[in-house]
Each structure stands twice: as structure tokens, then as C-alpha cells.
N, C-alpha and C positions, 0 to 999 in steps of 0.2 A: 202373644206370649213368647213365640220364639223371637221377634228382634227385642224385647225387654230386655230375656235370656241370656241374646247375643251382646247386648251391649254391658250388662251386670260382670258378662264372663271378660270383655274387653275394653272395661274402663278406659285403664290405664295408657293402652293404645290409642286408644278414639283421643285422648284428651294430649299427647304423644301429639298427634297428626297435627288436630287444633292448632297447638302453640306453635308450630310449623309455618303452617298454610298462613295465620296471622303475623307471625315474623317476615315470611317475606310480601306479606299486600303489605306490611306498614313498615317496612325495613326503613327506609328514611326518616320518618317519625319517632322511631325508638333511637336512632340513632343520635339523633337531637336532644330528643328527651334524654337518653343518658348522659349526653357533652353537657345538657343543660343541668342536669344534677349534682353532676360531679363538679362543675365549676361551683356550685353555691356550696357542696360543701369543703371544697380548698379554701373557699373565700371566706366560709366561718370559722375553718382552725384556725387564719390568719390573722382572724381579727382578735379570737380567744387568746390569743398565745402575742398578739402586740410586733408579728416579724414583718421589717419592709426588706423589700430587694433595693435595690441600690436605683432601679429606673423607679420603682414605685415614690422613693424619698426627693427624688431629683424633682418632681411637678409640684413639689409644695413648697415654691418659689416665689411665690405672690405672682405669676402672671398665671401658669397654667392651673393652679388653686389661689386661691386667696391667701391659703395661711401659709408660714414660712416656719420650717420645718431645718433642725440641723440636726446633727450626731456629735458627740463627744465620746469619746473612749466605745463606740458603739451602741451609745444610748443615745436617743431621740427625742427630743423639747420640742416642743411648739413655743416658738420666741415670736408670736406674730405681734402680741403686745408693746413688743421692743422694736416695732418694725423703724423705730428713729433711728437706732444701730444697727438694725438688718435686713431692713428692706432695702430698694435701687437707690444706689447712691449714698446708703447709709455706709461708716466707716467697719462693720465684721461681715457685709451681704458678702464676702468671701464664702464663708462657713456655710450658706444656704443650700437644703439640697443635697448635700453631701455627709462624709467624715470627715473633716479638715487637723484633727488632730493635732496633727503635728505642728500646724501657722500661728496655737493658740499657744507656744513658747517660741519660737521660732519667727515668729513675727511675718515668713513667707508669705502675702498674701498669693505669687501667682504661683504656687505648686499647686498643680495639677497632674500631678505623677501619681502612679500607681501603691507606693509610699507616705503618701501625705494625710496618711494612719497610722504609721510608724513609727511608735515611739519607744520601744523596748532598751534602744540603744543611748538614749538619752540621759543624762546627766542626775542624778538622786534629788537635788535643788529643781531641775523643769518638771521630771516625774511630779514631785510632790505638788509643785504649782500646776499641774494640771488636775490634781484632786480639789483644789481649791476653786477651779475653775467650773468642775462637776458639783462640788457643792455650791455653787454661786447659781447654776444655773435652773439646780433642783430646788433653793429656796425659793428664785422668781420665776419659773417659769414650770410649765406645765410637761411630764415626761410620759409621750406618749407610742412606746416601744423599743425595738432595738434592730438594728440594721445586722442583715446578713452578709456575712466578710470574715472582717479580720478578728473579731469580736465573738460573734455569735453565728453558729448553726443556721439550717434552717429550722430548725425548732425550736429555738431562741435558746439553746443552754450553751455555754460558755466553751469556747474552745480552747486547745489547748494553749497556745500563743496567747490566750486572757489569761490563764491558769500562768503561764510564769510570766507574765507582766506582773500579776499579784501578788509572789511569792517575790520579783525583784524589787517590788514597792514595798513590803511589811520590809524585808531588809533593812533601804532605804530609811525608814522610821525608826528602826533600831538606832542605826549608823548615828541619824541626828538627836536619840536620846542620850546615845553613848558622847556626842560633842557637846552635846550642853551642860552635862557631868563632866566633862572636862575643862570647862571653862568656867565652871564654879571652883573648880580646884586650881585650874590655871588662866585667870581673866587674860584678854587678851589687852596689852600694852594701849597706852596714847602715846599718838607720834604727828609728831608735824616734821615740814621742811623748810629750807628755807633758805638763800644763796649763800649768804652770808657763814652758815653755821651747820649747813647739809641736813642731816638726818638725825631728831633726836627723840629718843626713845623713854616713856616717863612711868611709874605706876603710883596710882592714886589711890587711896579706899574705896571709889567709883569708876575707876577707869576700865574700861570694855561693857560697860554699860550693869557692870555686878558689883552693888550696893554689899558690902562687908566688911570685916572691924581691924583689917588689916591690909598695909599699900603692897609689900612685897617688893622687888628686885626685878628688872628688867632681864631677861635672858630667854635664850632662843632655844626653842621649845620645835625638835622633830618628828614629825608624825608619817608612823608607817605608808606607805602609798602616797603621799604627799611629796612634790619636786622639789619646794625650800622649806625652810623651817618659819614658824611665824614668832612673835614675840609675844612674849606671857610673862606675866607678873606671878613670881614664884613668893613664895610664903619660906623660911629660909630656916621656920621653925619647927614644920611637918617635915616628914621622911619623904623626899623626892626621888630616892636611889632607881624606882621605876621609872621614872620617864626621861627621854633621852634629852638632856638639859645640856647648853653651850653658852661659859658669860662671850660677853660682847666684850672684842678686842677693845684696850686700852681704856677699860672703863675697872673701875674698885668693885671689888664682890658684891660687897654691901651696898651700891650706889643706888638710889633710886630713881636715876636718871642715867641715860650712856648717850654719845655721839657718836652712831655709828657709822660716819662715814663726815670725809669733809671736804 
């Protein structure tokens, strides 16, 4: 009855000692055992959440994995079906393995610079053909994460250098909704050249590729941010007073054709 006694009144200790005494006979064991735990469970947020590091995306180059593996704006295809254009010796195996971003306007296949995801600086025209190029590759090919860097986190949530590439690209789209409403109201001219007769400037019912029930007047048409003016076919019977309009030296107001130069 007394050591029953004794051990009722010192559980807590006795069981204290235990976890002791068997930490250090198995200290190397648990030690394992925790590296070995906690690696499978990094290995399954990684897999739930779709994040490669940059050495993880680099093996899925068709030799050290079979499949072939790129980034675009931070997102990850498996293109191994395409492996005609991106496996060895195929004409984009540039892109493998990597973010190449930048080479898919840029045409650079050897940047291998720390840059060669950098495209913030880039032109509203390449920006937007690189969305074309993200939808192109989402329709054929299979999008299997998102690479950590420039793009994304290690958590996969978007960083801030994504956050204003996307507010510079909705701009972008603004920009070119606002030019295509301007060139419904001011198509742009047909022109040829030619030794004989230099530079001649024309407007048609279809000319700048906009079908409507009026030719309009050749005249040079300057646009804010823009270094020359371009030629736009004016309509002479709406209110133009807004836009900054210049006729072409030595040609009649009315003309539907000018030689601007000879």
C-alpha cells in the first residue's frame, strides 16, 4: 500500500523522470523522427498551395525529370507535350526550367540575368502580348503552380511587384480602349511613297482599316506623350475644336489627298 501511496501522490514526477530517461536512450531517434516529420509536412503545404523554388523548377527539364516545366509571369505549365518547341534543341527550350519572361517579347534567348523576369518597364503593346502569351499557354497546356521570386511569395500569394505590374496592365487596356475610340473618330490615313512623288497622304471610307459612311480630310493629328503627330482622316463636319489638328503644308483644307513632302 505504501509505494501504491507513493506513486498516486507522485505521478506526475515518476512520469516527469520517464520522458527524461527515454529522451536521452533515444535522443538520436526522436531526433530523426522529428526531421523526418516535419520534412513531410513542408512537403505537403507545398504541394497544397502548388509553390516551386527556383532549384525545384530548374529539374523539370526533360533530362533530370522527364517533364519540361516553364514559368511565365510566375505561373508554371507543363509544356512537355510541346516538347517539339521545348525540349533540346527545340526552338523556346530557352524558357525551360525557369522564368524567362522577359525573352517571350524581347526575343533574348541568352538572358540569363537576374532580370530576365522583368517586365514592369516594358512597353503597354509587349505587356499586353505577354497576357496573350499566358493565355495561349493556359489554353494548351497544363498550369501546374507558381514559382517563388518575383511573382509570388513563399505562400504562393502575390507580391507586391505583381500588384503594380497589374494595376500597370489594367491601365495599359484602358490606354488602348481610349485609341480605338480614337480612331473611330479619327481613322488613321493611307499612305504610300514613292521617288517620283515622295509622300502621299489619302482618306477613303475604309482607309485605316475603319469601314464608315464618310472619307474625311488628311490632317496631322497630335497626341499627348507622343514625339510626332500621326495622320488621321478628319470628318470636317463634327466639332474637332478638341483635338489638336495641323492641315498638311501646301495641300487645300478640303483635299482628300496631300503630298507631304517631295
Amino acid at each position: 500500500m505504501g509505494l501504491i501511496s507513493f506513486v498516486s501522490r507522485n505521478i506526475k514526477l515518476i512520469l516527469t523522470i520517464i520522458v527524461v530517461v527515454v529522451s536521452i536512450i533515444y535522443k538520436n531517434e526522436l531526433q530523426l523522427l522529428y526531421k523526418s516529420w516535419n520534412t513531410v509536412e513542408v512537403s505537403i503545404k507545398t504541394k497544397n498551395k502548388s509553390v516551386f523554388t527556383e532549384q525545384e523548377l530548374s529539374v523539370y527539364n526533360g533530362v533530370d525529370k522527364k517533364k519540361l516545366y516553364l514559368s511565365l509571369l510566375g505561373n508554371i505549365y507543363d509544356v512537355t507535350k510541346g516538347k517539339r518547341h521545348y525540349g533540346k534543341d527545340g526552338s523556346y527550350n530557352y524558357f525551360i526550367g525557369k522564368d524567362g519572361t522577359r525573352a517571350f517579347v524581347t526575343g533574348n534567348f541568352r538572358d540569363e540575368s537576374k532580370n530576365k523576369d522583368h517586365v514592369i518597364d516594358l512597353s503597354c503593346d509587349d505587356l499586353l502580348s505577354l497576357l496573350h502569351w499566358k493565355d495561349t499557354l493556359k489554353e494548351k497546356y497544363k498550369p501546374v503552380g507558381v514559382l517563388i521570386g518575383r511573382y509570388y511569395d513563399e505562400a504562393g500569394q502575390s507580391t507586391e511587384y505583381s500588384k503594380q505590374l497589374s494595376d500597370r496592365i489594367d491601365k495599359c487596356k484602358t490606354e488602348k480602349e481610349l485609341a480605338k475610340l480614337e480612331e473611330q473618330k479619327y481613322p488613321p490615313c493611307n499612305m504610300e511613297w514613292s521617288v517620283e512623288q515622295g509622300s502621299r497622304v489619302w482618306c477613303t471610307k475604309t482607309s485605316g482599316g475603319v469601314t464608315r459612311g464618310w472619307a474625311g480630310v488628311p490632317r496631322q493629328l497630335y497626341t499627348p506623350g507622343e514625339a510626332k503627330p500621326r495622320c488621321a482622316c478628319v470628318n470636317l463636319v463634327k466639332d474637332n475644336s478638341q483635338a489638336l489638328l495641323k492641315e498638311y503644308d501646301n495641300c487645300k483644307p478640303d483635299s482628300s489627298f496631300c503630298i507631304t513632302n517631295s
